[in-house]
C-alpha positions as CSV (number, residue, x, y, z in Angstrom):
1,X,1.8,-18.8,14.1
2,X,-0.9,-19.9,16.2
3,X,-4.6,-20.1,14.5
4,X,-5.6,-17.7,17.6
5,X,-3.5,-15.1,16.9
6,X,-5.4,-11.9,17.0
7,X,-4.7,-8.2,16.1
8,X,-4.3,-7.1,19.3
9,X,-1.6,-9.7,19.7
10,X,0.5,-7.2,17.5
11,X,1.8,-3.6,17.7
12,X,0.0,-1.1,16.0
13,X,0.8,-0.4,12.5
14,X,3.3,2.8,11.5
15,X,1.6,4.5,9.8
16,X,3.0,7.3,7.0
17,X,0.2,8.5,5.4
18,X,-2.7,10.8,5.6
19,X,-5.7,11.3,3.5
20,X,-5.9,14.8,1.5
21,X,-9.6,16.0,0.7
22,X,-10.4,15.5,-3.1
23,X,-13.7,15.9,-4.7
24,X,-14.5,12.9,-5.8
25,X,-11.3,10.1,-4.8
26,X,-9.3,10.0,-2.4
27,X,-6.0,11.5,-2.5
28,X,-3.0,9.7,-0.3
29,X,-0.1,11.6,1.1
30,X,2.5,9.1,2.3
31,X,6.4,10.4,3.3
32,X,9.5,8.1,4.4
33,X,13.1,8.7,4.9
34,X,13.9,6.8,1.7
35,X,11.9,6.5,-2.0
36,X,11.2,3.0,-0.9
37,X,10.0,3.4,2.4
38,X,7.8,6.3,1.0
39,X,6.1,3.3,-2.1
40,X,5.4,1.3,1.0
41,X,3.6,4.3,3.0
42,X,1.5,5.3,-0.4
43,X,0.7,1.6,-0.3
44,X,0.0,0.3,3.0
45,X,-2.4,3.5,2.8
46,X,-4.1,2.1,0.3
47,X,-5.0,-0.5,1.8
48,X,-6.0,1.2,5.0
49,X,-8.4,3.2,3.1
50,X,-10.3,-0.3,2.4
51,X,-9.9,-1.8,5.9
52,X,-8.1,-0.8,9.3
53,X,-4.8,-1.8,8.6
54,X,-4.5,-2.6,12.3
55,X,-6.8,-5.6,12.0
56,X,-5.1,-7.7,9.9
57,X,-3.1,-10.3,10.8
58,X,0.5,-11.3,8.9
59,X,-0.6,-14.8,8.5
60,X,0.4,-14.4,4.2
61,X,3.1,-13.8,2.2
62,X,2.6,-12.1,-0.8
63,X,5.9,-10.9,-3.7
64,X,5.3,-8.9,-6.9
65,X,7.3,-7.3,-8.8
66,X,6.5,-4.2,-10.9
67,X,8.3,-2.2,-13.8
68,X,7.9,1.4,-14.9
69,X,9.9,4.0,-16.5
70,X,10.2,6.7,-13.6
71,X,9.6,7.5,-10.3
72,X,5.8,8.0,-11.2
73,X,5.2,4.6,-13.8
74,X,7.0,3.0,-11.1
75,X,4.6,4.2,-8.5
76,X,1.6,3.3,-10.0
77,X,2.6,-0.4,-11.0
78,X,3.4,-0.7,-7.7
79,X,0.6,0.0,-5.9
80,X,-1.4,-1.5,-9.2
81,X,-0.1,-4.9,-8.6
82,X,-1.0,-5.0,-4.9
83,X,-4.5,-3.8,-5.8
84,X,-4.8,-6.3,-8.1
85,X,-4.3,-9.0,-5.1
86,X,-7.0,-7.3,-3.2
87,X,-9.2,-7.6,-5.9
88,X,-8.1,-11.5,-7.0
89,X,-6.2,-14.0,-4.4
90,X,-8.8,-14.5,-2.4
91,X,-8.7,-10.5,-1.7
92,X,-5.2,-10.5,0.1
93,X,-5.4,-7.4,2.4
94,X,-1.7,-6.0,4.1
95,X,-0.8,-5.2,7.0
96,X,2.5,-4.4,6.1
97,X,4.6,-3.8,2.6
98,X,8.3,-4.4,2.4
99,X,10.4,-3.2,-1.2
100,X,13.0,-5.6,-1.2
101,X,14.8,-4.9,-4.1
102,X,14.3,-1.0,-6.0
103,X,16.6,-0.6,-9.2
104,X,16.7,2.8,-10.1
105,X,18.5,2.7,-13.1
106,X,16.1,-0.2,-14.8
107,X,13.0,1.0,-12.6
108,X,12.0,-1.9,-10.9
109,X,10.4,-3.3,-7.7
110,X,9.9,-6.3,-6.2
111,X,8.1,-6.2,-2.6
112,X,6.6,-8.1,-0.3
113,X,3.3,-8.0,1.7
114,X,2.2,-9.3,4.4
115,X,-1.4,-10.1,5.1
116,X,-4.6,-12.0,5.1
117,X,-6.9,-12.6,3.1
118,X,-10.1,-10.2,4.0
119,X,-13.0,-11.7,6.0
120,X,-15.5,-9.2,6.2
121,X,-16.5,-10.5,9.8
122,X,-13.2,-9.2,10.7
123,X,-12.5,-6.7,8.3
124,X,-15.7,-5.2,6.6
125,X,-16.6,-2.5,9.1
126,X,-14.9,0.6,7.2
127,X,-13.5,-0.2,4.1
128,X,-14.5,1.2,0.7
129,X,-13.3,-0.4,-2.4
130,X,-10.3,1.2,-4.5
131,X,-11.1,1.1,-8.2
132,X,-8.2,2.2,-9.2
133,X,-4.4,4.1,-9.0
134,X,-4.8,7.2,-10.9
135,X,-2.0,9.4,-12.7
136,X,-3.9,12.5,-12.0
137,X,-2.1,14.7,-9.6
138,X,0.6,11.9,-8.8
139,X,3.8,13.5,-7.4
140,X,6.9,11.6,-6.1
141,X,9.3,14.1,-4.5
142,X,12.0,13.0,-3.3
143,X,15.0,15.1,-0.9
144,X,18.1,14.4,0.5
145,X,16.5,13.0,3.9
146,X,12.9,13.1,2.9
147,X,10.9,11.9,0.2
148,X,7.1,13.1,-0.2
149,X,4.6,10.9,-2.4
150,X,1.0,12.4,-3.5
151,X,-1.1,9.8,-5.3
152,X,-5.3,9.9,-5.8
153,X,-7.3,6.7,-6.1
154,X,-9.9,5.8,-7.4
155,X,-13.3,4.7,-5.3
């Protein structure tokens, strides 16, 4: 990839979330066809919620891999790992999540992300920081051709 790449070089992100008033977080809403492509919604709108998803580049390749015992353990560890990049590897921001391998029987993940590291030239014009992944209120519902995911972080 070229050095001048620049966000408008790329399509606009799909984006399957929306934001859900809470009180005091911020509640996420993501959906997908699949389980998997509803953890990738839930996270990519994490990170949205700290910088315009739009604006970052794929010039990074991030994997982690997470464990949990449900749908719901699984969830957060998910999204908890990839937080933990933004806050650590130099703040790796995604612009795009991908599950590449989801066990359901042993409740594992391991993903992909692809991003940049944040500049805040570039990125810091609307972001707020995410504290945390929260339990509270955390719903995964998934249907035969739909799958719903409610999750509240923490700012």
């Amino acid at each position: 990839m070229s050095e001048y790449a620049k966000a408008s070089d790329y399509d606009k992100v799909e984006k399957q979330f929306e934001y859900l008033d809470h009180t005091a977080d911020v509640q996420i809403h993501s959906w997908g066809k699949t389980v998997e492509e509803a953890f990738e919604h839930a996270c990519l709108g994490m990170f949205n919620y700290m910088t315009d998803v739009d604006g970052v580049l794929p010039r990074k390749t991030v994997e982690i891999t997470a464990e949990g015992t449900d749908y719901l353990s699984l969830l957060y560890h998910f999204m908890d790992e990839f937080l933990f990049l933004s806050c650590t590897d130099d703040y790796f921001m995604a612009r795009q999540i991908e599950i590449l391998e989801f066990d359901k029987e042993k409740w594992k993940i391991r993903a992909r992300g692809y991003g940049e590291d944040f500049e805040r030239a570039r990125h810091g014009g609307k972001g707020t920081e995410v504290k945390a992944i929260t339990y509270s209120a955390m719903k995964v519902l998934p249907e035969a051709d739909k799958t719903d995911i409610f999750v509240i972080i923490d700012i």
